[in-house]
N, C-alpha and C positions, 0 to 999 in steps of 0.2 A: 363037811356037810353044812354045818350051819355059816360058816363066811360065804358058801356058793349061795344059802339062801339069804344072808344078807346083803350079797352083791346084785341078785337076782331082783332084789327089795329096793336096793338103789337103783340098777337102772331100769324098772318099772316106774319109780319115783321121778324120775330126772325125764323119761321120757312121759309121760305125763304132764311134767312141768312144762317142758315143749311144747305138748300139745296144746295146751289150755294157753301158752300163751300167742301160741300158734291162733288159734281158734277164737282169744277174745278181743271182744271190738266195745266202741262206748261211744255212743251217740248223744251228741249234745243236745240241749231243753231244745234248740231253736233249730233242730235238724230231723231229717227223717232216714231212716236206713232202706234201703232197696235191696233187694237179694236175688242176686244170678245166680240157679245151681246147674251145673253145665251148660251154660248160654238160655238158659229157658229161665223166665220171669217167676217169680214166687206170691202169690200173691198176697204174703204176710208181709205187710212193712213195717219195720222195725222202729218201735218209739222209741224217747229217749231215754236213756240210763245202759245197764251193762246188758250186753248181750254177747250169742256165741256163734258162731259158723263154722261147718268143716273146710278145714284147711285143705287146698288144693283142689277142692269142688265149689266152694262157694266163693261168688265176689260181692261184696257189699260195696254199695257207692250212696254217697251221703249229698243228701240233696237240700240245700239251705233251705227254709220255708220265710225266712225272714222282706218285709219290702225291702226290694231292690230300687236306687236308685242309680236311674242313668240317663247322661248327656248325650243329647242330640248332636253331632255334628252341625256347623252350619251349613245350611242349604243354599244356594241360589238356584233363585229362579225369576217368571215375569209373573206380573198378577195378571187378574184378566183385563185392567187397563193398561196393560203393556206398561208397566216398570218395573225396572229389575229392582231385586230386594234380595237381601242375607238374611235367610231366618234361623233360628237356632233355639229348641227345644228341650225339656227332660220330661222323662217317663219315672214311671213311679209302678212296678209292679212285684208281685207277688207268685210262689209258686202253689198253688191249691192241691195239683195232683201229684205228687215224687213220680210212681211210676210212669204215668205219659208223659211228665218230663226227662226222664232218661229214654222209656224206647219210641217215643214221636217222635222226635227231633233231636238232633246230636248234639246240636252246642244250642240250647234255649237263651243263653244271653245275644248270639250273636244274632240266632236270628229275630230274634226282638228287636234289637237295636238295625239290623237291616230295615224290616216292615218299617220303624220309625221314621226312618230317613226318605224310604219310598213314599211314608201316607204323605209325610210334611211336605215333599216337591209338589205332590198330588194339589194339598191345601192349597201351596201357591200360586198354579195355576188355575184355580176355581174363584180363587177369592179376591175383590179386588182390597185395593192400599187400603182406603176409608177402615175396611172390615178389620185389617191388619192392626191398624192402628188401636181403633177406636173397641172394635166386636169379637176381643178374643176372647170370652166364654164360648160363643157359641164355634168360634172356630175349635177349642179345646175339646170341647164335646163330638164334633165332628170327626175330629181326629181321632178322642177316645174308642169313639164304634168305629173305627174303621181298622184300628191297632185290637182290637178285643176282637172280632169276628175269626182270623186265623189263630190268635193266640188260644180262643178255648179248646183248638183240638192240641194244643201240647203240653196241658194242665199249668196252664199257664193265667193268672189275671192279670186284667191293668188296671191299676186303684188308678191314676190320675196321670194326666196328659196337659202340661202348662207350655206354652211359649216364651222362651224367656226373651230377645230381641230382636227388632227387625230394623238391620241397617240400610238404609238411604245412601241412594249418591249423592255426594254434594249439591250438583245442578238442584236434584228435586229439593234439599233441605232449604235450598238458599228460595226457590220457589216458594217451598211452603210457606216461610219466614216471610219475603212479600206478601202470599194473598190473608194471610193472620196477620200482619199488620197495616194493610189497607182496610180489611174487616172492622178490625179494632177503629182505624180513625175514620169507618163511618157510623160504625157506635156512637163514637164522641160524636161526632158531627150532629147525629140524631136526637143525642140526648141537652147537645145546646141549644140545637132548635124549639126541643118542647120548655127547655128552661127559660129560653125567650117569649116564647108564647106566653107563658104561666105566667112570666114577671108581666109582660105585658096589659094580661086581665088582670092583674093589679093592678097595677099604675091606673088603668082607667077607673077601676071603682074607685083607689084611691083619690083620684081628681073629681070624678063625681061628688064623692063626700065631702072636699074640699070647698069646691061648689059653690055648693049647697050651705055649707059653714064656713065663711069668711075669716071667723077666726081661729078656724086650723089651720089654715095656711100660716098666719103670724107665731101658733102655736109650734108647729113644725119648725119655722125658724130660729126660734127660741133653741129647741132642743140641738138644731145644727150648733149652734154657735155653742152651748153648752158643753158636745160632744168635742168638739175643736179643741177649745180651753182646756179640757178634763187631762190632754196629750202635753202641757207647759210650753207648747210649742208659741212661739217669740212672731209668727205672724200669724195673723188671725184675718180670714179672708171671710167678708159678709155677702151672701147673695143680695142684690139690687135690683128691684121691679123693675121690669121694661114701662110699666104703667106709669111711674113715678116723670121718669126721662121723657115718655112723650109729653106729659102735661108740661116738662120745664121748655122743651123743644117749640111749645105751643104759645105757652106765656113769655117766651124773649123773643116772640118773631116779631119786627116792624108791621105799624097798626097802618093799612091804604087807606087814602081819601076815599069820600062815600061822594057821588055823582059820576055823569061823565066827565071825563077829561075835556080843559079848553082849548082856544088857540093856542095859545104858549105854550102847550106842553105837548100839542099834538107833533109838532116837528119845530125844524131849526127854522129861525125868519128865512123868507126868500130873497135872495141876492137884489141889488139896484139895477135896474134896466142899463144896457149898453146899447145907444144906439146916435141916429141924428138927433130925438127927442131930447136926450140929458144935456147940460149944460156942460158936460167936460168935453163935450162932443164939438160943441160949439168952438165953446173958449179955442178949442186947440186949432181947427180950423184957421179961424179970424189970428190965430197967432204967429201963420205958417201965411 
């Protein structure tokens, strides 16, 4: 009698042990439990720590609550100034709801990361390169409401929407390269101009002042010839007044006679007459 009741005792025990460990589940800090009892939703979700369920009636399924992060596939597509571009994104979302993430939607990652790849072609045909380039906040944002709108009915958030790159055909890169560096050398170009200018209205005030003070000019050349030297350099080149050369140019010219000019100097003597009148004329005659 008493081994039947302690057999009876063991396997009450043992089945017990089964049960319980049939029955228990443990939901981690950064999870949430959902509980199926005959296919029908419960609407107790199960926090974390130890918890229990009837075996063979209940299904618990564990829904991460943690930010998910996921990569965008690359996209092509044309902007709206027709060129083509590789865009390629990641999402940054979170689960808010457990249960409308298990009975809204069957697989919440996948269709998240579908919607992504739909909004992003969407993006690049709306937007053109410049925006690509230069205006991806506001592109991020656009595409955040646009990935957020379906997601709130499968308790789903999207904390953040970035663009990570957008590859160029070569043609367009080697383009860009051109008209950024044509840009650029009419930067320079612009900025010699004003630096010409500027020196320019120096130079004239400084000649004004110059001027007006005779001996800054000689002061000035003091300071050249100073700055020359200061380098040990073995030739030493002196600026030379043009003023100087014309007065030497002026003082070694030959001094003209003061009057008019006379006969003698007006032309050559005029030749001796040849005719019957001259005497050789004669002589040769009377010789013949």
């Amino acid at each position: 009698m008493l081994a039947d009741l302690v057999a009876a005792a063991v396997a009450a025990g043992s089945a017990g042990a089964v049960y319980l460990a049939a029955a228990s589940r443990v939901v981690k800090q950064y999870e949430r439990g959902v509980v199926l009892r005959l296919g029908r939703l419960r609407s107790e979700v199960r926090q974390p720590g130890y918890t229990m369920i009837i075996p063979g009636v209940d299904r618990l399924r564990k829904v991460n609550m943690q930010i998910v992060t996921m990569p965008v596939p690359a996209q092509e597509g044309i902007t709206r100034d027709n060129v083509t571009v590789r865009v390629d994104a990641v999402v940054y979302f979170k689960v808010v709801n457990p249960a409308e993430a298990v009975i809204a939607v069957e697989d919440y990652r996948f269709a998240v990361s579908q919607m992504a790849q739909t909004s992003l072609r969407s993006i690049i045909g709306k937007s053109d390169l410049d925006d690509l380039l230069s205006n991806r906040e506001k592109l991020n944002q656009g595409l955040e409401l646009m990935l957020d709108s379906p997601a709130i009915g499968w308790g789903v958030q999207i904390d953040r929407v970035e663009i990570k790159d957008v590859s160029l055909p070569e043609t367009m890169k080697r383009s860009m390269s051109r008209q950024a560096e044509a840009e650029r050398e009419r930067r320079a170009r612009v900025i010699n101009a004003d630096a010409e200018l500027l020196a320019s209205k120096k130079l004239a005030e400084a000649a004004g002042t110059m001027a007006s003070q005779p001996a800054a000019l000689q002061l000035r050349l003091l300071q050249t010839i100073v700055a020359v030297a200061a380098e040990k350099n073995s030739t030493l080149v002196l600026p030379f007044p043009v003023e100087l050369l014309r007065f030497l140019e002026r003082a070694g010219a030959p001094v003209e006679p003061e009057g008019p000019p006379g006969p003698e100097a007006s032309g050559p003597p005029p030749a001796p007459p040849v005719g019957p009148e001259s005497g050789e004329g004669e002589a040769g005659i009377g010789h013949v």
